[in-house]
C-alpha positions as CSV (number, residue, x, y, z in Angstrom):
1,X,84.0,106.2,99.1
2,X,85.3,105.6,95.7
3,X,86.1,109.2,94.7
4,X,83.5,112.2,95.0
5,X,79.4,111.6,94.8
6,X,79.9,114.0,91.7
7,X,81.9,115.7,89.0
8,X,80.7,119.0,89.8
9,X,81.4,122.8,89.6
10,X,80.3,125.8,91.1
11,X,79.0,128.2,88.2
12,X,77.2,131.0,89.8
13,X,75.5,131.8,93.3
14,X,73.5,128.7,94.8
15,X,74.1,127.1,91.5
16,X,76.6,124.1,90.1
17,X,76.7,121.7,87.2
18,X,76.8,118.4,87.7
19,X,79.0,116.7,84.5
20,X,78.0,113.0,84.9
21,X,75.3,110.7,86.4
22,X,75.2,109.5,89.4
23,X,76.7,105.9,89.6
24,X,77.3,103.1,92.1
25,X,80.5,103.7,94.3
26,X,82.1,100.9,96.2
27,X,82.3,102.3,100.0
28,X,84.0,100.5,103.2
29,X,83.9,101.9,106.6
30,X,86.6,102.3,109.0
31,X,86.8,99.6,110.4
32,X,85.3,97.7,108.0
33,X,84.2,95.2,109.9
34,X,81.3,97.9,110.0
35,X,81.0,98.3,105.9
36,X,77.8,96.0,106.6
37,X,76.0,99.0,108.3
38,X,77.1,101.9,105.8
39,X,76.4,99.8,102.9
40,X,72.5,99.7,104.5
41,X,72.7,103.2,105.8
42,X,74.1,104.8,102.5
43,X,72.1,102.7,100.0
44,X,69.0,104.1,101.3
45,X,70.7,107.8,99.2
46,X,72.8,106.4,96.4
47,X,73.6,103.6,94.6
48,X,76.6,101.9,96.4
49,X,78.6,98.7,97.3
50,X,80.9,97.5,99.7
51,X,84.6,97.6,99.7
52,X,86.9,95.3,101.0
53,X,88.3,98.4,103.5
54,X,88.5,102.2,103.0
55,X,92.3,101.6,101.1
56,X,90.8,99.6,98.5
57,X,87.9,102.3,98.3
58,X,90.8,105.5,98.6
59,X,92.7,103.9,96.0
60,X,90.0,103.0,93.4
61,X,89.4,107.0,93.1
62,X,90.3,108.3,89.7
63,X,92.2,111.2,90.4
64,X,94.9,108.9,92.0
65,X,95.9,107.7,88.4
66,X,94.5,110.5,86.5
67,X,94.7,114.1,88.1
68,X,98.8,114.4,89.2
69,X,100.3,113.4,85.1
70,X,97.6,115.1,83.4
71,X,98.2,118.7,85.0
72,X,101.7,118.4,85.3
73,X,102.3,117.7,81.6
74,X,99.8,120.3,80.6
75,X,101.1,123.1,83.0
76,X,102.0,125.8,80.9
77,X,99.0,125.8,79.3
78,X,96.9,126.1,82.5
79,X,99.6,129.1,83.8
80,X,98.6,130.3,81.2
81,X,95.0,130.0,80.5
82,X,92.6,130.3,83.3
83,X,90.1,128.8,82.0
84,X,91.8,125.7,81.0
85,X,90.6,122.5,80.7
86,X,92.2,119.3,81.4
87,X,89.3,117.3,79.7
88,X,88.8,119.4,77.0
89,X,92.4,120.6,75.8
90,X,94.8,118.8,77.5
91,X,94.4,114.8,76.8
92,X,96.5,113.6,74.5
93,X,98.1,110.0,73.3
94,X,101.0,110.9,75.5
95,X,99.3,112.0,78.5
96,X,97.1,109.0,78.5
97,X,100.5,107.2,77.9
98,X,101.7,108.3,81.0
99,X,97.9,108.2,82.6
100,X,98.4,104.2,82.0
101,X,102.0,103.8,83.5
102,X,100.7,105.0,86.2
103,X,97.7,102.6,86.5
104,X,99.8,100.2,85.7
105,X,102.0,100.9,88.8
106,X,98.9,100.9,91.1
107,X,97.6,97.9,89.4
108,X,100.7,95.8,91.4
109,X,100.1,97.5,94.6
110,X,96.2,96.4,94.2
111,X,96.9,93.1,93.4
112,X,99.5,92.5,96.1
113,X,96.9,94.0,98.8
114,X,94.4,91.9,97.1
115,X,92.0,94.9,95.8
116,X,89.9,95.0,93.4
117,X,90.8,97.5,90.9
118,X,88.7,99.5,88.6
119,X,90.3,101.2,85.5
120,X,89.8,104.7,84.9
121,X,92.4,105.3,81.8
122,X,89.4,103.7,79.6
123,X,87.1,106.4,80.1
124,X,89.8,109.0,79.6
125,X,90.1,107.5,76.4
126,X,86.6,107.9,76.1
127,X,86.9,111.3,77.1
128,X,90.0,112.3,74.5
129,X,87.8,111.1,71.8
130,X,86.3,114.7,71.1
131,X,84.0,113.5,68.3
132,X,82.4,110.6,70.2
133,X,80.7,110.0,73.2
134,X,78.6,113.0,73.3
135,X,77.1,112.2,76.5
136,X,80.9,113.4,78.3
137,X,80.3,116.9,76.8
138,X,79.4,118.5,80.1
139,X,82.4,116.2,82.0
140,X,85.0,117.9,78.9
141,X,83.9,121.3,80.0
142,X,84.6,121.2,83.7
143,X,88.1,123.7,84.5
144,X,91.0,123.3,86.4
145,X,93.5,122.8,86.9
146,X,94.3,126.7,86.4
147,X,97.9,126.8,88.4
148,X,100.9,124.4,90.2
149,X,98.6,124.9,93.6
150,X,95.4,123.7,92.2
151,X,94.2,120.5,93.7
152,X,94.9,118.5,90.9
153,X,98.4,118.6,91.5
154,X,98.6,119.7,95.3
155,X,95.6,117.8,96.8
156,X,96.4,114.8,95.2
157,X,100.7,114.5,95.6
158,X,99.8,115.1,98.9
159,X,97.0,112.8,99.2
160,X,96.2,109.9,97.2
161,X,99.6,109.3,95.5
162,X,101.7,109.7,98.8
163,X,99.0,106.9,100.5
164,X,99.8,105.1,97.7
165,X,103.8,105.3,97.7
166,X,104.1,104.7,101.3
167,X,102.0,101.9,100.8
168,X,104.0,100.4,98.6
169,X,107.0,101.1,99.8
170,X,106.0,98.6,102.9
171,X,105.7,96.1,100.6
172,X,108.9,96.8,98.5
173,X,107.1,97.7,94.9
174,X,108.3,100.3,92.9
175,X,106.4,102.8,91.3
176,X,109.5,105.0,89.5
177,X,107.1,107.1,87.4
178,X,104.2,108.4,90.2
179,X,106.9,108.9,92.3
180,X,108.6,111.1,89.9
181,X,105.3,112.8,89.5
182,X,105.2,113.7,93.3
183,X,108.7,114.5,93.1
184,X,108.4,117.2,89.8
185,X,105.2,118.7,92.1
186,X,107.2,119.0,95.0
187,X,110.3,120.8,93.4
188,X,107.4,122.8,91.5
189,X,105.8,123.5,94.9
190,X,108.6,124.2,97.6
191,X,107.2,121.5,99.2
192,X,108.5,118.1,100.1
193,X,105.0,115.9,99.8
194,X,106.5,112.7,100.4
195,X,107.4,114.4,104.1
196,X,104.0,116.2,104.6
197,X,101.5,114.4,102.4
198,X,99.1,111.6,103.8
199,X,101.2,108.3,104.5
200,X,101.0,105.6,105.8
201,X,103.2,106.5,109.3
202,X,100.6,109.4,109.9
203,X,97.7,107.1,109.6
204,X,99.1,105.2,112.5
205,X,98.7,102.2,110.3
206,X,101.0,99.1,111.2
207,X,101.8,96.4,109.5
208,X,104.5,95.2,106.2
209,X,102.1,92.4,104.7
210,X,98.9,92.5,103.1
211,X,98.0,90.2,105.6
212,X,98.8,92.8,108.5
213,X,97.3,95.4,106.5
214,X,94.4,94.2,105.7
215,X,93.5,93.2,109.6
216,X,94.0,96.3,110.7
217,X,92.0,97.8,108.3
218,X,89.5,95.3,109.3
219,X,89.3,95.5,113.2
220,X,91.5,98.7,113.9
221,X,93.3,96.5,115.8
C-alpha cells in the first residue's frame, strides 16, 4: 500500500485521532501478477487502486520524501521539545527546499523504473500555510518526531530511503542529497543504515534494468 490507511495517533486508552480522510491508495501485491485479486478483495474496505508492483506502491509513500529532511533539520527543536511538531512548527521554505530535492531525486528513479509518481511536497506546502487550509488543522497537530530514534528518522533511513538508494544504485542514478540524509542519521545514530536498512540485496531481488526489475516484481521469478 501507498503509505499507512491513516494519519493517526494514539491519545488516551482505546482512543486515537484520525488527522485526515480516508483516501484512495494505489496497492499491488507481491507478485503482482496477483494485484487483480487484492484490488477486488481490498476494495470491498477502502477506496483503492492497483499499482504497477509493490516498489512503485513502497515508493509513492510520503514519508520516503518527506519524514528523513524534515526531522533532521528540525532536530534540536524536537530534543528539545517533546511535544514537538513537525507539521505545526517545523516546515519552513527551506525544509520544503530540501523536501523537493529530494522528490526531485526520486522523481528519476520513478521514471527510469517506469512508476507512476505522486507528489507529496504540494501538500506540505499546503500544510506550511498555517492560515489556510483549515481542514489540515488536525494533520498540523499530530507529534513526533520527539528524538534522533523516532521513526521519522530511524524507521525511514532504514527503510524507505535505503530501498530507494540501493535501488538506484542498480541503475547508476545519483541521489547526493537523500543519501546524505541517511548518512547524517547514521553518524547521528551509531548505526550504519545503508549496511542494515532494507535494500535491495536483502530482498533477494535480482536484476540491473527496469526491465529485470520489473519481471521479477511481476512473477517472482
Amino acid at each position: 500500500m501507498m503509505g499507512n490507511i491513516f494519519p493517526c495517533r494514539m491519545i488516551g486508552s482505546h482512543e486515537a485521532v484520525i488527522a485526515a480522510k480516508l483516501s484512495e491508495k494505489l496497492v499491488a501485491a507481491f507478485p503482482a501478477s496477483d494485484t487483480p485479486k487484492l484490488v477486488e478483495t481490498v476494495g470491498r474496505l477502502m477506496p483503492c487502486k492497483a499499482g504497477k508492483n509493490v516498489f512503485e506502491t513502497a515508493l509513492n509513500a510520503p514519508n520516503v520524501v518527506v519524514h528523513l529532511a524534515g526531522s533532521l533539520l528540525n532536530l534540536a527543536n524536537a530534543e528539545k521539545n517533546k511535544h514537538f511538531g513537525l507539521y505545526n512548527a517545523g516546515l519552513s521554505p527551506a525544509v520544503i527546499r530540501c523536501i523537493k530535492l529530494v522528490e526531485g531525486e526520486k522523481k528519476a528513479v520513478m521514471d527510469r523504473m517506469g512508476y507512476q509518481m505522486v507528489i507529496h511536497s504540494t501538500h506540505m506546502e499546503h500544510v506550511m500555510d498555517y492560515g489556510r487550509y483549515p481542514e489540515l488543522d488536525d494533520f498540523r497537530a499530530l507529534e513526533g518526531p520527539d528524538s534522533a530514534r523516532h521513526r521519522y528518522i530511524a524507521e525511514d533511513a532504514s527503510c524507505g530511503d535505503c530501498l530507494i538508494l540501493s535501488l538506484a544504485d542498480r541503475l547508476g542514478i545519483e541521489m547526493p542529497v537523500l543519501r546524505a540524509l541517511v548518512t547524517i542519521a547514521s553518524g547521528i545514530n551509531g548505526e550504519d543504515y545503508a549496511s542494515t536498512g532494507i535494500t535491495m540485496d536483502k530482498l533477494g531481488v535480482p536484476g540491473n534494468t527496469p526491465e529485470e526489475i520489473n519481471a521479477f516484481l511481476e512473477s517472482a521469478k
